[in-house]
C-alpha positions in Angstrom: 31.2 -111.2 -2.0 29.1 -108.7 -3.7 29.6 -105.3 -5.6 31.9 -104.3 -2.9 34.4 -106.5 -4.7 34.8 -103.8 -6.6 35.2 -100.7 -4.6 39.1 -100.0 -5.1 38.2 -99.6 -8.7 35.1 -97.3 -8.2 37.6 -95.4 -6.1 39.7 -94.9 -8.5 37.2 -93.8 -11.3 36.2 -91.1 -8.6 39.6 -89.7 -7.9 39.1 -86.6 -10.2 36.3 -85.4 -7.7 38.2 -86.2 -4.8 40.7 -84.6 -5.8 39.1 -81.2 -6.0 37.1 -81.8 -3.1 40.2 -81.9 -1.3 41.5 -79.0 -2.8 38.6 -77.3 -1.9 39.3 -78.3 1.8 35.7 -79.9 1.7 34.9 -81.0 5.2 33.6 -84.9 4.9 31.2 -84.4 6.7 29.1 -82.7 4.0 29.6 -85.5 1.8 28.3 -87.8 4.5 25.7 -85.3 5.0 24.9 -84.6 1.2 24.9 -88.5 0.7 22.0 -88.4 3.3 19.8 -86.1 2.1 20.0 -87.4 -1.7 18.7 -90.7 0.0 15.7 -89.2 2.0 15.0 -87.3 -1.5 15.1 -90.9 -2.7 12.5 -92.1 -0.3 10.5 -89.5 -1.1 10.5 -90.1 -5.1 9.8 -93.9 -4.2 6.9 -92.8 -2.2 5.5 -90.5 -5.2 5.6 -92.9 -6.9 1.6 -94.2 -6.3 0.7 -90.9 -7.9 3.7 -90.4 -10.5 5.2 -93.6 -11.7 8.1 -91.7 -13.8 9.7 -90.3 -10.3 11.0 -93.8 -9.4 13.3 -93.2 -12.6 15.1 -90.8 -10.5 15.9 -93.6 -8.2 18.9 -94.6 -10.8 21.2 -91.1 -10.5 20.2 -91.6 -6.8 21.6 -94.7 -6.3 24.5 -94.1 -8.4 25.0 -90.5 -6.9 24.8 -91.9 -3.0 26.8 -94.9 -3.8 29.5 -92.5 -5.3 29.3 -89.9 -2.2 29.5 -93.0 0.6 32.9 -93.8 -1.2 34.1 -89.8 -1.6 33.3 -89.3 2.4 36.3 -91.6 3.4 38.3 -90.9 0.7 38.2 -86.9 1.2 38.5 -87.4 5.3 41.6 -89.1 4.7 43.0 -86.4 2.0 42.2 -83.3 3.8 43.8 -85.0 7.1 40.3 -84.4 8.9 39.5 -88.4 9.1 38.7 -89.0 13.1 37.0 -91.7 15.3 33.8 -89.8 15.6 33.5 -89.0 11.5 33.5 -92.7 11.3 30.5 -92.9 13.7 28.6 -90.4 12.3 29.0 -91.8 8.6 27.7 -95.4 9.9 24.6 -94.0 11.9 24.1 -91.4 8.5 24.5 -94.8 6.3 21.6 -96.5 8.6 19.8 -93.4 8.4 19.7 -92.9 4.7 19.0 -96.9 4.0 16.1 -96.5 6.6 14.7 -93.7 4.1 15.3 -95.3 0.8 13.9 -98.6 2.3 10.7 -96.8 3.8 10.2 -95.3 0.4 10.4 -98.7 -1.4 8.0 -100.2 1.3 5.4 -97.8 0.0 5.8 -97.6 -3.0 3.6 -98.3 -5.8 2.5 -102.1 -6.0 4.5 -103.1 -2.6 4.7 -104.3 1.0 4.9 -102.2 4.1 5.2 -105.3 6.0 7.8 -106.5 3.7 9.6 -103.4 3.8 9.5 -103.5 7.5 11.2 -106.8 7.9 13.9 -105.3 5.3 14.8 -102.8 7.3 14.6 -104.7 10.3 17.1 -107.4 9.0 19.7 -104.7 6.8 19.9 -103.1 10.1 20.9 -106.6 11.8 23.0 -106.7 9.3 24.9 -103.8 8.8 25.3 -103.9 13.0 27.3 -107.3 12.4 29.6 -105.4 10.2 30.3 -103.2 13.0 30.1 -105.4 15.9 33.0 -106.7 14.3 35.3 -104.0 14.7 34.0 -103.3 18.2 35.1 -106.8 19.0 38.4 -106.0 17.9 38.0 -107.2 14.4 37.9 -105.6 11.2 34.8 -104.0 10.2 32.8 -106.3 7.5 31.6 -104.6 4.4 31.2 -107.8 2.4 28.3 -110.3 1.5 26.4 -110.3 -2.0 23.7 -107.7 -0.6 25.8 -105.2 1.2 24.8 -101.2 0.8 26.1 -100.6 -2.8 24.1 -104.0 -4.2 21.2 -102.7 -2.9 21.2 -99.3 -4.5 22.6 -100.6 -8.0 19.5 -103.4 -7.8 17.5 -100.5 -6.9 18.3 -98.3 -9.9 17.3 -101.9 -12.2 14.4 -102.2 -10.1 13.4 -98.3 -10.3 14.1 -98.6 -14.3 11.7 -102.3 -14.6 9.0 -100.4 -12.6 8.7 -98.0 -14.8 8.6 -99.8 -17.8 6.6 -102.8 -16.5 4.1 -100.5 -14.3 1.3 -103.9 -14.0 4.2 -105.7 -12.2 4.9 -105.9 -8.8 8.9 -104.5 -9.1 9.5 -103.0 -5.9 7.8 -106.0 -4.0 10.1 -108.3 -5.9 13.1 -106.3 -5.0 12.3 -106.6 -1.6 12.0 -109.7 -1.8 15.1 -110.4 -3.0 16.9 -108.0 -0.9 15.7 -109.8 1.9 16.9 -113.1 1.0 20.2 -111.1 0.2 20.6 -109.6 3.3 19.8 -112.8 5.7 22.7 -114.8 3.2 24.9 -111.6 4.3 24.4 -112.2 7.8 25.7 -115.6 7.2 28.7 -114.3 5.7 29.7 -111.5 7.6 29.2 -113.8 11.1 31.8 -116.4 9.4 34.4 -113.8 8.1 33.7 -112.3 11.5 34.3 -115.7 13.1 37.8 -116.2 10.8 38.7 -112.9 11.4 39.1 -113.0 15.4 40.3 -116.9 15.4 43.2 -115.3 13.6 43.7 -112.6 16.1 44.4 -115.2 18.8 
């Protein structure tokens, strides 16, 4: 079901900074919002990229830096006893904000498609509505699927990492290639948890 498989673990291996952003009183909301703007600084490397391969290379502490602040922003709203309904709302339309910018980057990046990337962004926001569509519907909400957030960002880091060594190759059109197919086998996923999920409500 994806990288998110393995989320309780990554958790874990960040509890030393949530701890002391807790202990800081650190209001989650700047980690949501701090998880945004390393994303849009993302989108921008991607986009330098036609004039400066070697900026996609910071595309790899990006995606590891976002990936690690989207799992701190939950973790430090419930340790600082500031987790509420509308935090939740604002971290889901900040998530769809900063995969909109990193995506947008990638579809103009060196050696890719804009129309591509357009459809990407078209279908990971299809998809990531499913996941909450399912809550709304009195569900829980569906993270899973092999191309959820974090397996886009780690691919991303590879694919940022190949493009820089293998500059004649089309990387970034490949990944969103392959994050496409990802993302429409998600969709397939998350509608049959979904399904499972509120037959077992009844």
């Amino acid at each position: 079901m994806g990288i998110y498989r393995i989320k309780p673990r990554f958790q874990r291996a960040l509890r030393g900074i949530e701890v002391y952003l807790v202990r800081r009183r650190v209001h989650p909301d700047y980690v949501t919002f701090a998880a945004l703007a390393l994303s849009v600084f993302g989108g921008l490397c991607l986009l330098g990229t036609n004039v400066l391969g070697a900026l996609g290379l910071l595309l790899i502490p990006v995606a590891i830096g976002r990936t690690a602040l989207n799992a701190l922003d939950g973790l430090v709203a419930r340790g600082t006893g500031l987790a509420r309904p509308f935090g939740e709302v604002l971290n889901e339309f900040c998530d769809r904000l900063a995969d909109v910018s990193i995506l947008t980057g990638v579809a103009f990046a060196h050696g890719s498609d804009a129309r591509l990337g357009a459809v990407t962004i078209v279908v990971m926001l299809l998809s990531s509505y499913l996941g909450t569509a399912a809550k709304a519907a009195g569900g829980k909400r569906q993270y899973g699927g092999v191309m959820g957030k974090a397996d886009r960002m780690i691919y991303l880091s590879v694919a940022s990492l190949f493009a820089f060594l293998l500059p004649g190759l089309p990387i970034y059109l490949l990944y969103l290639a392959v994050v496409l197919a990802g993302l429409l086998y998600t969709i397939v996923q998350r509608m049959e948890a979904t399904h499972a999920d509120l037959q077992s409500h009844k």
